[in-house]
N, C-alpha and C positions, 0 to 999 in steps of 0.2 A: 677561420681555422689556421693556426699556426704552428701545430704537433704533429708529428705522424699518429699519433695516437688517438687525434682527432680524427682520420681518414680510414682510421680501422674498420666501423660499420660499413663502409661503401667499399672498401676494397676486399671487405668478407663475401660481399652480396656477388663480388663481379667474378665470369667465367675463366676468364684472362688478366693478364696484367704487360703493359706496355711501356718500355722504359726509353726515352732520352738517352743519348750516348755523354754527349759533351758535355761536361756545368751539370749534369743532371746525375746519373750515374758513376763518373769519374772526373774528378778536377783537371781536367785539360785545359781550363780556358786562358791561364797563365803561360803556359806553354805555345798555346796559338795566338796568344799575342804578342808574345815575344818574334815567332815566327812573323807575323803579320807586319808588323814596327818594320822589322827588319826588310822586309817586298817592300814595304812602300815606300820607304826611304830610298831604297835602289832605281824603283820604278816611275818615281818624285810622283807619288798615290798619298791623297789625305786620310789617314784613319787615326782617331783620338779611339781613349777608352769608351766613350757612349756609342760612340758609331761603331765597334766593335761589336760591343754587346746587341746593338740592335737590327745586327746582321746575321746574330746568332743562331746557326742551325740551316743560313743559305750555303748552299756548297760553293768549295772554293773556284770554280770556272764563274757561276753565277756574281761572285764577293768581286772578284776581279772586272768584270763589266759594268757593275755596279761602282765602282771606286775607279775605273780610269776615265768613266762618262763624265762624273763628279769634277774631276779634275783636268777635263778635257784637253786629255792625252790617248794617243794611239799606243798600245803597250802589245808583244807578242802574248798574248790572254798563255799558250801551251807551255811559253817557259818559265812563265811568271808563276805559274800555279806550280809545274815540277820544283820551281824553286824555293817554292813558300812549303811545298810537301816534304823537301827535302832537308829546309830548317826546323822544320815540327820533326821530324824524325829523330833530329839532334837533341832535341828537347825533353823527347818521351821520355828518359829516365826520372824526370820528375814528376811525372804523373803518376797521382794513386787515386784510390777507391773515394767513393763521397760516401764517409760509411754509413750514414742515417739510410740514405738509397739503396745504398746493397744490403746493406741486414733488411731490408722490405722486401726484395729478390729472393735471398737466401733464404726468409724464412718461410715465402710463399712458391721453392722451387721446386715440394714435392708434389704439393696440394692443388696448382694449379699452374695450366702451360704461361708461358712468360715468353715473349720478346722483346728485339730491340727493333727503334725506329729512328735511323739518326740520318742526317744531312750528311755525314763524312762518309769517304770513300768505303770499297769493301774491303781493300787490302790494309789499311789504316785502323777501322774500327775491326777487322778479327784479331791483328797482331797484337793491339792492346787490350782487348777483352782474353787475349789468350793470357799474355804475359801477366794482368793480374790476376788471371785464376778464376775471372767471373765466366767464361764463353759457358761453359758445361751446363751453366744454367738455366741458358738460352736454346727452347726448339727453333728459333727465327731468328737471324741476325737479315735485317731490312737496312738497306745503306742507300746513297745519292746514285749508287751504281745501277741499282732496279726500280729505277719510277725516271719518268721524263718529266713530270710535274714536283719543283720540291716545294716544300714546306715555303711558305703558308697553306699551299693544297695540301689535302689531306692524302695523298696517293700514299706517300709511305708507310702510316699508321693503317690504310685500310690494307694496304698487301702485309702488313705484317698478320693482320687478324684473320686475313684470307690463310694464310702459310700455317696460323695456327687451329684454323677450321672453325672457330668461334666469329659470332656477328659482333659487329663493331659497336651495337647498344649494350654488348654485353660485357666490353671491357672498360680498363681504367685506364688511364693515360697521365705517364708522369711526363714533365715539363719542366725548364728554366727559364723560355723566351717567350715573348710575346707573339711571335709569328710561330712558336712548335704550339703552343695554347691555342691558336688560331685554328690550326691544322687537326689538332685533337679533337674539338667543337666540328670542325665541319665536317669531319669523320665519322658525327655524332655517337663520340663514345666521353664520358665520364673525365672532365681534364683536372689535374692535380698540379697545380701551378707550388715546383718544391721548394722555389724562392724563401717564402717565409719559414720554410721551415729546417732552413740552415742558417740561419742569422743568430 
């Protein structure tokens, strides 16, 4: 399947709908790399673009333990993350909507509850869900803030379907990454990997 039009049957069938924040939702992921380049450079952390992407969706206290082990260096993990938060902040004026995903939001925001499931912080993912206009959409905003297990585990994706009262076979789960598809599947609810169907 390579349309959203193709995912229309199953995402008619489901109770809920569960969305991806980053890459998935909203084009941030230039913005967080930008940020990221810039920590690691400072922090002498190795991160190319693949390694970026296939961290996608770890939070960043996690991305930071994971990249200074790699490069076996001791790094303060608290300032390093304030610092990488604080250059994605910088950034956010370039982020916008990933419209194929949000017109699937928008059009399914009367008819059925929706939330979000993202790795990113809470203060992070409201401000930009505010500022583009999409939060209203949303009965559940689920961030790295309310689960101790992230993604690859599926904790975020089941507390979002808990918040929205619906069981977790009975939603769909949109995706960019291989470990948020991981987490979606082990949540066992419906995964919608929307890779292909932004190219």
């Amino acid at each position: 399947m390579s349309r959203i039009s193709d995912w229309s049957e199953v995402i008619e069938q489901a109770d809920a709908l569960i969305f991806d924040m980053d890459g998935t939702l909203i084009d941030s992921m230039p913005a967080h790399y930008q940020a990221w380049r810039q920590v690691a450079d400072e922090y002498g952390l190795t991160l190319d673009r693949d390694r970026f992407y296939q961290l996608g969706g770890v939070p960043t206290y996690q991305t930071l333990q994971i990249l200074s082990a790699e490069a076996g260096v001791s790094i303060d993990l608290d300032a390093a993350k304030t610092r990488k938060e604080g250059l994605y902040r910088e950034y956010v004026s370039e982020v916008t909507e990933i419209a194929p995903i949000a017109d699937v939001a928008r059009q399914y925001a009367n008819t059925k509850p929706l939330a979000i499931a993202t790795g990113a912080g809470r203060n992070n993912a409201q401000s930009i869900l505010t500022r583009l206009g999409l939060i209203e959409m949303f009965q559940a905003v689920m961030t790295a803030d309310d689960v101790e297990n992230h993604k690859p585990a599926p904790d975020v994706f089941l507390k979002a379907a808990a918040a929205l009262g619906i069981a977790p076979e009975r939603c769909v789960a949109f995706e960019d990454t291989d470990i948020g598809l991981e987490a979606i599947r082990a949540a066992g609810m419906t995964a919608i990997d929307v890779r292909p169907l932004l190219d």
